[in-house]
C-alpha positions as CSV (number, residue, x, y, z in Angstrom):
1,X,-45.5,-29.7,-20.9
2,X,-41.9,-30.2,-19.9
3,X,-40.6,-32.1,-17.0
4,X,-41.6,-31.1,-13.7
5,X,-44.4,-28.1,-15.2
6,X,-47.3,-28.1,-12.6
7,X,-50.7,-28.3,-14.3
8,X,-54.3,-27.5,-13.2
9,X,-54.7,-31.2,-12.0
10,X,-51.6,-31.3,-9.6
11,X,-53.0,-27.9,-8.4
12,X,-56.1,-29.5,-7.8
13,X,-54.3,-32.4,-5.9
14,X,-52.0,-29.7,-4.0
15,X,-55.1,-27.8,-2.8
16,X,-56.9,-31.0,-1.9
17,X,-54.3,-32.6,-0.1
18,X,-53.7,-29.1,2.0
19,X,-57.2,-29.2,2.5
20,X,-57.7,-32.4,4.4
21,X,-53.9,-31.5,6.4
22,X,-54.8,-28.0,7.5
23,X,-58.8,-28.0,7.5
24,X,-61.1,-25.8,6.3
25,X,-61.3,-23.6,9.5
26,X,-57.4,-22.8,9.6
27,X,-57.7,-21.9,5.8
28,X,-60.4,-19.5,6.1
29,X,-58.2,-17.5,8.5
30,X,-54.8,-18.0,6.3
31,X,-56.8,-16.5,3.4
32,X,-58.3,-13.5,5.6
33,X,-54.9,-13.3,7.2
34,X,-53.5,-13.0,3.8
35,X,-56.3,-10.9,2.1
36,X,-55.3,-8.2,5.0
37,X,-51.6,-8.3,4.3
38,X,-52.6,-7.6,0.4
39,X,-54.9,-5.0,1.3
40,X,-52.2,-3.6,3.7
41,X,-49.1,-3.5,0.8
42,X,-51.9,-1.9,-1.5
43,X,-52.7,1.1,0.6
44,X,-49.1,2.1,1.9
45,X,-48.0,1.5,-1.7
46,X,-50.8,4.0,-3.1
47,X,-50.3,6.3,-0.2
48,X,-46.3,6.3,-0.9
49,X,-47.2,7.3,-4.8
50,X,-49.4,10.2,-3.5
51,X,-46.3,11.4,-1.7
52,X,-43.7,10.9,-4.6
53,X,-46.3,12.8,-7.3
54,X,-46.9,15.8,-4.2
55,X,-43.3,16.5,-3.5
């Protein structure tokens, strides 16, 4: 690993450190929040190829 390459044990540290700022509560909604903006990007992408094979 070169200098400043983030491993799985910084992750680790990263995730655990947000964990105790943010709490668990606030980081199930950020996830669902983010899950939906994922699932969002995914269906007007798809929907935007149907269009471009149609036409």
């Amino acid at each position: 690993m070169g200098i400043g390459a983030i491993g799985v044990p910084q992750l680790l540290l990263i995730a655990l450190i947000v964990g105790l700022i943010f709490g668990s509560r606030k980081l199930r909604g950020a996830g669902a929040d983010l899950g939906a903006g994922v699932r969002s990007i995914k269906q007007a992408l798809s929907a935007r190829a149907h269009e471009h094979n149609e036409g």
